[in-house]
C-alpha positions in Angstrom: 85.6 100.2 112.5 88.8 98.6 114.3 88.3 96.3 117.2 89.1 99.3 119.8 89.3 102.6 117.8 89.9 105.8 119.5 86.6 107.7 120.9 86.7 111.6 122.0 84.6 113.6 124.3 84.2 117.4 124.4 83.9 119.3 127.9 86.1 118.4 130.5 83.0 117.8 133.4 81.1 115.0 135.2 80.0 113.3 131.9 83.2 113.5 129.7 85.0 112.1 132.6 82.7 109.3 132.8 82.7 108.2 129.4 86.5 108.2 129.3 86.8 105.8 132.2 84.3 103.4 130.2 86.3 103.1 126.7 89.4 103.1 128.8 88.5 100.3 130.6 87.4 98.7 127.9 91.1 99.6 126.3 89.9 102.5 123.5 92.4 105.6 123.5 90.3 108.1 124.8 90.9 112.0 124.6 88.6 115.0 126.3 89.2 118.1 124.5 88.8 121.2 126.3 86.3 123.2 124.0 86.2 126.2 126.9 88.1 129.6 126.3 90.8 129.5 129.0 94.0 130.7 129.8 97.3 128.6 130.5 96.3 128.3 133.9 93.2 127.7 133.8 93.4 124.9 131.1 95.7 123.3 134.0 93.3 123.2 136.6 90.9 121.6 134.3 92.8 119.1 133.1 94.5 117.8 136.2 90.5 117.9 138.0 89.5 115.8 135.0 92.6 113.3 134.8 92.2 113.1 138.7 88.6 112.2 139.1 89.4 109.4 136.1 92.1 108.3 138.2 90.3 108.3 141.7 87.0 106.7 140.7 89.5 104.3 138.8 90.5 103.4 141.9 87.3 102.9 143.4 86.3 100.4 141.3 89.1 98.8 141.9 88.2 98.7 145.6 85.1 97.5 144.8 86.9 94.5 143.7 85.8 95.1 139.4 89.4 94.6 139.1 92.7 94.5 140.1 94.3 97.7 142.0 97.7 97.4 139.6 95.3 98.0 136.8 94.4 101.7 137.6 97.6 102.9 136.3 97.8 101.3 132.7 93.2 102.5 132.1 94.2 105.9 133.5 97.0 106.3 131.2 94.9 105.7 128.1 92.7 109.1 128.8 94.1 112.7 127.8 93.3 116.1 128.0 93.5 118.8 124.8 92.7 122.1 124.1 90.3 122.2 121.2 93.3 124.0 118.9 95.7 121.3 119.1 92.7 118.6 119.0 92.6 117.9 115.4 94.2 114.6 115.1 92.5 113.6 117.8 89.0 114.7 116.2 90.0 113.2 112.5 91.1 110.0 114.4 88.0 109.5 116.7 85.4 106.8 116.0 83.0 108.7 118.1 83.1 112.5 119.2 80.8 112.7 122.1 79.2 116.4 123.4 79.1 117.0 127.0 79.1 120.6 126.9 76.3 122.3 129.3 72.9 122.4 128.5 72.3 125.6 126.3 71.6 125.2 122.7 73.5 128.1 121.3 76.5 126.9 123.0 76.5 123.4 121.6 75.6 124.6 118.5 79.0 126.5 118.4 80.7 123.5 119.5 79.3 121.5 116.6 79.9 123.7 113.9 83.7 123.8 114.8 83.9 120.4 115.4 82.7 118.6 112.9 84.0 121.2 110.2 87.5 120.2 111.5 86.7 116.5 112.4 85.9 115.6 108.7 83.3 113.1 107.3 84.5 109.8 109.3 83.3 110.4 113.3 80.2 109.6 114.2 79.1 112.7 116.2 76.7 112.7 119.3 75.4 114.6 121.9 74.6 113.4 125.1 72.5 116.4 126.1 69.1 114.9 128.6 67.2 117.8 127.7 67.4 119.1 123.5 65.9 117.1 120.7 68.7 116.1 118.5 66.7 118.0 115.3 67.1 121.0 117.0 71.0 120.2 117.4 71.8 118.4 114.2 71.6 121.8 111.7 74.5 122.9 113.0 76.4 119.8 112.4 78.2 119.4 108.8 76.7 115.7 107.2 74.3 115.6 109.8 73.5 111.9 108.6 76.3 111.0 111.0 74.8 112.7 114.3 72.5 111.7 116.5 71.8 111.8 120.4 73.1 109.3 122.7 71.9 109.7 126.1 73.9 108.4 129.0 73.0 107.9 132.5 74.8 108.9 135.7 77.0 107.2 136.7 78.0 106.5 133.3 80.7 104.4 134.4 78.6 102.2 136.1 74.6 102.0 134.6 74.4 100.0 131.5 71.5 101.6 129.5 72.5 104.5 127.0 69.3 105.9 124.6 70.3 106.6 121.7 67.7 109.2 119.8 68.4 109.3 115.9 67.2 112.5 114.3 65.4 113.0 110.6 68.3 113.5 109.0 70.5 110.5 110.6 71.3 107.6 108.5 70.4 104.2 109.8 74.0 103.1 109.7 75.0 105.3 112.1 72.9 104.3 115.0 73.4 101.3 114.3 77.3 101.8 114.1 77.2 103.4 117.5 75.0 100.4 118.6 77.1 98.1 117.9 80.6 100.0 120.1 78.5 100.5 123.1 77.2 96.6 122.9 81.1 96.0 122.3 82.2 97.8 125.8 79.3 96.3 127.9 76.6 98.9 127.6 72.9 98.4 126.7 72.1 100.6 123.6 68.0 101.1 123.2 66.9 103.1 120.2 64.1 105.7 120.9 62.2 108.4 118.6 63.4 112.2 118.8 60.9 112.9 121.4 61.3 114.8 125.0 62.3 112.6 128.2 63.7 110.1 125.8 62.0 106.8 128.0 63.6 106.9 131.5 63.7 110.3 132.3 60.1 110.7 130.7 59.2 107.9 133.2 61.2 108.7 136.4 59.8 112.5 136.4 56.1 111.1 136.5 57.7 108.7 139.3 59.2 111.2 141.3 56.9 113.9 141.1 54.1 111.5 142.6 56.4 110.4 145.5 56.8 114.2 146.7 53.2 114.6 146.0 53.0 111.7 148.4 54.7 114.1 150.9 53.1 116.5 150.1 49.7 114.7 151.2 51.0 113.5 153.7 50.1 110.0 152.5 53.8 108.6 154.6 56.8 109.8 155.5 59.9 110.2 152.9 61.5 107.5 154.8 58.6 105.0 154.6 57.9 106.3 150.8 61.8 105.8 150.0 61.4 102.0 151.5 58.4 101.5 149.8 60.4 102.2 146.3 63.6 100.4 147.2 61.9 97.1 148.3 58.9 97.2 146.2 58.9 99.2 143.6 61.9 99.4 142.2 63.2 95.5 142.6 60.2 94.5 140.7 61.0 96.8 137.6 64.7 95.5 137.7 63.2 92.5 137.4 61.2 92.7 135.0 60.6 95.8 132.5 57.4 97.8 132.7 55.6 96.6 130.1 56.7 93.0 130.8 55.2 93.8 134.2 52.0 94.8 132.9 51.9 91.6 131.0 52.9 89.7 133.9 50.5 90.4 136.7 47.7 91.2 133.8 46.6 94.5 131.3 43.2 94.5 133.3 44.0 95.0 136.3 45.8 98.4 135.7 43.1 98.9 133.4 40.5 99.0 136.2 42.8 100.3 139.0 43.5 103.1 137.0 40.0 104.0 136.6 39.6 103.7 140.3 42.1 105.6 141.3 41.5 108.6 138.5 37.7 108.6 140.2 39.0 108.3 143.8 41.9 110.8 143.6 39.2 112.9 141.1 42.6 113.2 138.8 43.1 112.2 135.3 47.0 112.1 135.4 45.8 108.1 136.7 43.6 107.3 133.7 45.2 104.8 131.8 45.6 105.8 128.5 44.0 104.5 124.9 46.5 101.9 124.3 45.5 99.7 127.4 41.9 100.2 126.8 42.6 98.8 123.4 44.5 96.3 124.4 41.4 94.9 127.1 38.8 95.2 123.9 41.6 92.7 121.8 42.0 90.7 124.9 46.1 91.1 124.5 46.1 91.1 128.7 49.1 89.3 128.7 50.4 86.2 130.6 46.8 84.7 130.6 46.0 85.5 126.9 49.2 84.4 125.0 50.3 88.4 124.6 50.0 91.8 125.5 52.6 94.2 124.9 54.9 91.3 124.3 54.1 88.0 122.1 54.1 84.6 125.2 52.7 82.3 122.0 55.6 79.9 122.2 56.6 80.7 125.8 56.7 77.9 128.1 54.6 79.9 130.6 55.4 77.6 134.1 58.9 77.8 132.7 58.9 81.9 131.9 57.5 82.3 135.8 60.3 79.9 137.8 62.9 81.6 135.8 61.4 84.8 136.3 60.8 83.7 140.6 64.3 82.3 140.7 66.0 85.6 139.4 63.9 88.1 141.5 65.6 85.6 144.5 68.8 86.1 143.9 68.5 89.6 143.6 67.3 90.0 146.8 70.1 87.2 147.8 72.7 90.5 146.8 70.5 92.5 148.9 70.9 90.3 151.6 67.1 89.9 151.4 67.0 86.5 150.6 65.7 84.3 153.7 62.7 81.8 154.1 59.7 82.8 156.1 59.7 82.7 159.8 58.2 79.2 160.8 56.1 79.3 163.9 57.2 77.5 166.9 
């Protein structure tokens, strides 16, 4: 794979248009084919609102200071539109061909029997869809040993993580090809099993549905609830990952707050589940054991927490957070 080969993406919406700025910034030849039936005008209208949003959240970037404004120009010229029929270079060429056609399985399906009938053997293929399981996609792709999902999230210009899902017929190669061009333009592959939610959507739906619920109850208000995430909740897990918290602050003390709160609340959904119970009868609790979900054996613990103290601080330093406690007078 060349140092910058050229990557496609089919659909001309939100997603497609948010890929292409990231390879174009990071100087690939990108090309959206338009994989939609339309006529001469229509095709028109669909490229110039694609090549227009690359162009104008180009130049917010740029106005966010990510780099200079006389850049825009030369990252925007890098991205094309092209109808499907006059795509075939582009699709032979392509390191990648990325799906970001709506959410219906017939549809993709179609897209992916054309596609990689006439893309040949060499592209990776993947689709990007947050909702199929790439085993239900992957028949309809010719040597599905090169397909797999890769799950970006919005904006995809901007949030590093993408999930990438191989299926039961994908060859380890090609995730780890893929892996290895998204760690090359920034991003933050993570590999996870064909299952539904992939990890953060699986996790964010629990964690949204319980903050409604919260409104629901009338346990605070959404603006309270909505503080509570930003300047609790949520700078702690950027912090440190969810497991790593767990570790962190101890494996027993979910383990017994979540059996309070199952018998308080008189719902299950709270019960921790059989891997944290194990963990407690192996004493893997974490931090104060040497290991828990993650292996602190030759961790310099003292070390681990100041580094871990000192980076939570200058988070809330961009936050403009960051301020010593009110001495009394």
């Amino acid at each position: 794979m060349s140092a910058r080969p050229p990557v496609v993406c089919l659909g001309t919406g939100r997603m497609a248009r948010g890929i292409a700025i990231v390879f174009a910034y990071a100087g690939h030849r990108m090309t959206i084919v338009d994989v939609k039936a339309r006529d001469e005008a229509g095709y028109a209208r669909a490229a110039d609102e694609a090549l227009g949003e690359v162009r104008a959240t180009l130049a917010t970037l740029a106005g966010f200071g990510l780099f200079a404004p006389s850049a825009v120009d030369g990252i925007a010229a890098r991205v094309s539109v092209q109808r499907e029929a006059e795509a075939d270079g582009a699709l032979r060429a392509a390191a990648v061909i990325f799906e970001g056609v709506p959410e219906r399985l017939d549809l993709k399906r179609q897209v992916f029997a054309r596609i990689s009938r006439v893309a040949g053997a060499a592209p990776i293929i993947a689709s990007t869809t947050s909702t199929i399981l790439v085993d239900d996609l992957s028949p309809a792709v010719e040597r599905p040993e090169r397909f797999l999902n890769a799950h970006w999230l919005n904006p995809a210009f901007v949030i590093p993580l993408v999930e990438l899902s191989p299926g039961a017929r994908t060859a380890p190669a090609t995730t780890e090809r893929l892996k290895s061009l998204l760690e090359g333009i920034g991003k933050v592959p993570v590999v996870c099993a064909a299952r539904p939610g992939y990890i953060v959507p699986r996790i964010q739906a629990l964690a949204m549905n319980e903050a409604a619920r919260l409104v629901e109850e009338g346990v605070a208000s959404p603006e309270d609830i909505d503080k509570a995430i930003k300047y609790g909740f949520g700078i702690r897990y950027a912090n440190l990952g969810m497991l790593e918290f767990i570790d962190y602050g101890g494996g027993d003390i979910l383990y017994y707050a979540s059996r309070y709160l199952a018998e308080a609340l008189g719902d299950q959904r709270y019960a921790a589940p059989e891997i944290i119970e194990r963990n407690m009868r192996e004493g893997r609790i974490g931090l104060k054991t040497g290991k828990g979900f993650l292996d602190y054996g030759k961790l310099d613990i003292e070390a681990y927490r100041a580094e871990r103290l000192n980076a939570l601080v200058n988070m809330l330093g961009v936050m403009g957070l960051s301020r010593p406690p009110v001495l009394p007078e």
